[in-house]
C-alpha positions as CSV (number, residue, x, y, z in Angstrom):
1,X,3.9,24.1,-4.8
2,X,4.2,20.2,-3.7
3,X,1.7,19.1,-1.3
4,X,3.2,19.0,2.4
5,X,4.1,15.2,4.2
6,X,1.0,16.1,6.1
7,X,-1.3,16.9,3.1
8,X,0.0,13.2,1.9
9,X,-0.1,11.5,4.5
10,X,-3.8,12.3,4.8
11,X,-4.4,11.6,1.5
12,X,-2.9,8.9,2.1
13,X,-5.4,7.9,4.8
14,X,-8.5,8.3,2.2
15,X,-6.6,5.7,0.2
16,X,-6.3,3.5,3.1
17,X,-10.1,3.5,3.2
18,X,-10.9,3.0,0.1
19,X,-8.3,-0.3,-0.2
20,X,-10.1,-1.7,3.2
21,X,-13.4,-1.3,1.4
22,X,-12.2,-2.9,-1.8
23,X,-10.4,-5.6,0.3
24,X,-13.8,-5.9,1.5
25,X,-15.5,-6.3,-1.4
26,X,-13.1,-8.9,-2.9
27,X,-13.4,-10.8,0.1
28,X,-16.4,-11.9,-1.1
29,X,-14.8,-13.9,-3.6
30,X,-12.6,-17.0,-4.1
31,X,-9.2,-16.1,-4.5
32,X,-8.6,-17.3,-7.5
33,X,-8.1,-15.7,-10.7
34,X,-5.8,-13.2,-9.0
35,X,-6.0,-9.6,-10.8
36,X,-3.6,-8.3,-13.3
37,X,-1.1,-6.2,-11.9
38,X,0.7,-3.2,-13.9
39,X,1.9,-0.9,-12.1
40,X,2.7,3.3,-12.2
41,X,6.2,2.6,-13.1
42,X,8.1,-0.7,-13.9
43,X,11.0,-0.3,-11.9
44,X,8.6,-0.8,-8.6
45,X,7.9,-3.9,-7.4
46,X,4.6,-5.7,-8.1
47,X,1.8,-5.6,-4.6
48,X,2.2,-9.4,-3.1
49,X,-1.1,-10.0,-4.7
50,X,-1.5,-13.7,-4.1
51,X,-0.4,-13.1,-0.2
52,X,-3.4,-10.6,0.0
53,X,-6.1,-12.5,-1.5
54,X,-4.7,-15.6,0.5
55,X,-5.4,-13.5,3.4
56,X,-8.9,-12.2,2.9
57,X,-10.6,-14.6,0.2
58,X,-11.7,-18.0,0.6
59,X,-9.6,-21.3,-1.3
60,X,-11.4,-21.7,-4.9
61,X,-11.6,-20.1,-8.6
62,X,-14.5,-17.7,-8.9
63,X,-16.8,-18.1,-11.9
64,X,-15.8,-15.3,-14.2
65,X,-18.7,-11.6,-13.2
66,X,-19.1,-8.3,-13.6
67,X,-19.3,-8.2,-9.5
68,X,-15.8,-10.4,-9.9
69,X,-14.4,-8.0,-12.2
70,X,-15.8,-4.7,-9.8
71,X,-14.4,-6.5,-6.5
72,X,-10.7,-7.2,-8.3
73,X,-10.5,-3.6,-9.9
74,X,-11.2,-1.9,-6.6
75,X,-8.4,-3.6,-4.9
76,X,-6.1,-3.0,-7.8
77,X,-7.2,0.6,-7.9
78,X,-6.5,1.1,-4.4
79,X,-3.1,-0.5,-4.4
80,X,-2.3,1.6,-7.3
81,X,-3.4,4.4,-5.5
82,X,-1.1,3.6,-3.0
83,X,1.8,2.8,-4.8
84,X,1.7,6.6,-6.4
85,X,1.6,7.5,-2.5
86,X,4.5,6.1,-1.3
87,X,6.2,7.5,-4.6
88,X,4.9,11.1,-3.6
89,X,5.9,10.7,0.0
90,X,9.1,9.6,-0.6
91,X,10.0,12.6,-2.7
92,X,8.1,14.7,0.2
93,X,10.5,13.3,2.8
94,X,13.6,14.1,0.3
95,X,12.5,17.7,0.2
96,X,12.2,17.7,3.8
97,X,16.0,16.4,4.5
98,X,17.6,16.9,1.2
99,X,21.4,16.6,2.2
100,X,20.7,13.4,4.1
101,X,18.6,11.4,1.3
102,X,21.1,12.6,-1.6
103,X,24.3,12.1,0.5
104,X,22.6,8.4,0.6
105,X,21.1,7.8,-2.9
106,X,24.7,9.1,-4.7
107,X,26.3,6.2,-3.7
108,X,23.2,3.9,-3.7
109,X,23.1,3.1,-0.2
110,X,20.1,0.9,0.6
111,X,20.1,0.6,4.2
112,X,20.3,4.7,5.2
113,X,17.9,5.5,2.5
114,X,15.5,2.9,4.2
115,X,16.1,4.0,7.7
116,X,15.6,7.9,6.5
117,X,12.5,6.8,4.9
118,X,11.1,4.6,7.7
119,X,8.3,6.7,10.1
120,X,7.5,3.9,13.1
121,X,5.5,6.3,15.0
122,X,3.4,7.3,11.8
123,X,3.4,3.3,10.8
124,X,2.0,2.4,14.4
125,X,-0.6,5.5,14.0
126,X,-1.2,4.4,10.9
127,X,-2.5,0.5,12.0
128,X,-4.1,1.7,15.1
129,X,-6.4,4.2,12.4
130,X,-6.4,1.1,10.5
131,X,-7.8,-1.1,13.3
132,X,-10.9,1.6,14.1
133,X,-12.0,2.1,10.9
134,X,-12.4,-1.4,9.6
135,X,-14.3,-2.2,12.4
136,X,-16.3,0.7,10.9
137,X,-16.2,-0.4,7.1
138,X,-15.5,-3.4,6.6
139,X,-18.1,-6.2,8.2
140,X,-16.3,-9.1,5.9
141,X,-12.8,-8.4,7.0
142,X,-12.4,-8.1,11.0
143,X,-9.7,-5.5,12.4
144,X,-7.2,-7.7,13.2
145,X,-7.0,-9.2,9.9
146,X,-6.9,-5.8,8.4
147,X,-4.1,-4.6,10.7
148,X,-2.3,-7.6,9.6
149,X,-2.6,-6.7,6.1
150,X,-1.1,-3.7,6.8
151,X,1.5,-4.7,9.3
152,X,2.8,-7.4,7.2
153,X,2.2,-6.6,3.4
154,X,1.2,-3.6,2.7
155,X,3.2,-1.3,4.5
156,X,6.7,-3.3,3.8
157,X,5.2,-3.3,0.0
158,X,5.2,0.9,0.3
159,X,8.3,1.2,2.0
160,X,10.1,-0.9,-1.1
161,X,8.4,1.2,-3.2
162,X,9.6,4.4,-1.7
163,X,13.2,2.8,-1.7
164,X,13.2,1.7,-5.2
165,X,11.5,4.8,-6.5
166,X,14.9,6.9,-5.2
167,X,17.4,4.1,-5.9
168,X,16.6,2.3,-8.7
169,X,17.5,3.8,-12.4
């Protein structure tokens, strides 16, 4: 049986955490060299990895370490981790409205397959959760750049995911 939109979107949560502790982490670093990215499925677009690190990580090129190397796979871990989320909710919130969602992907139509998918009460739940718990976990990043990260890449970044992981062949 597939996990319920609840079950994922808790999941989801634990994800969430353990991205704001690797942001964390990386934070500690210049931003430069920017982590490989290869994602679950190439069809899905990349994480806006430079944005990110531009966000959280001070101007500069880090000498090459293993704390380097630990600090950059967490984050790349956790959006990983998140990209296979928003590909498991989205076929969650098919299952949940299947009419609607295939009505909209048989003839490819972007714009209701985005509006189906979009939650705004979840996404404002999910940045207020964000907000309390990095003021909790994370002592490099402060809340309001974490919500931000959120807010502005991260959860745009999912939703494309979700979109593309339906639409595109």
């Amino acid at each position: 049986m597939a996990p319920s939109l609840e079950d994922l979107r808790n999941r989801l949560q634990q994800t969430d955490e353990d991205l704001l502790r690797a942001f964390s982490a990386r934070a500690a670093f210049p931003r430069n060299p920017t982590p490989a990215w290869e994602g679950i499925d190439p069809r899905l677009p990349a994480p806006p990895l430079e944005e990110l690190l531009r966000a959280i990580a001070p101007a500069g090129t880090a000498e090459e370490s293993d704390a380097l190397t630990s600090a950059s796979c967490g984050v790349i871990d956790g959006l990983l981790a998140r990209q296979r989320m928003g590909v498991e909710i989205a076929e969650a919130k098919v299952q949940q409205h299947p009419d609607d969602y295939h009505a909209a992907i048989g003839v490819a139509n972007r714009e209701v397959v985005l509006q189906l998918l979009t939650d705004l009460p979840t996404e404002v739940t999910r940045l207020n959760w964000i907000q309390k718990t990095a003021k909790e976990l994370t002592p490099t990043l402060s809340a309001n750049l974490a919500v931000l990260l959120w807010r502005e890449h991260l959860i745009p970044w999912t939703r494309q995911v979700e979109v593309d992981h339906l639409l595109v062949p």
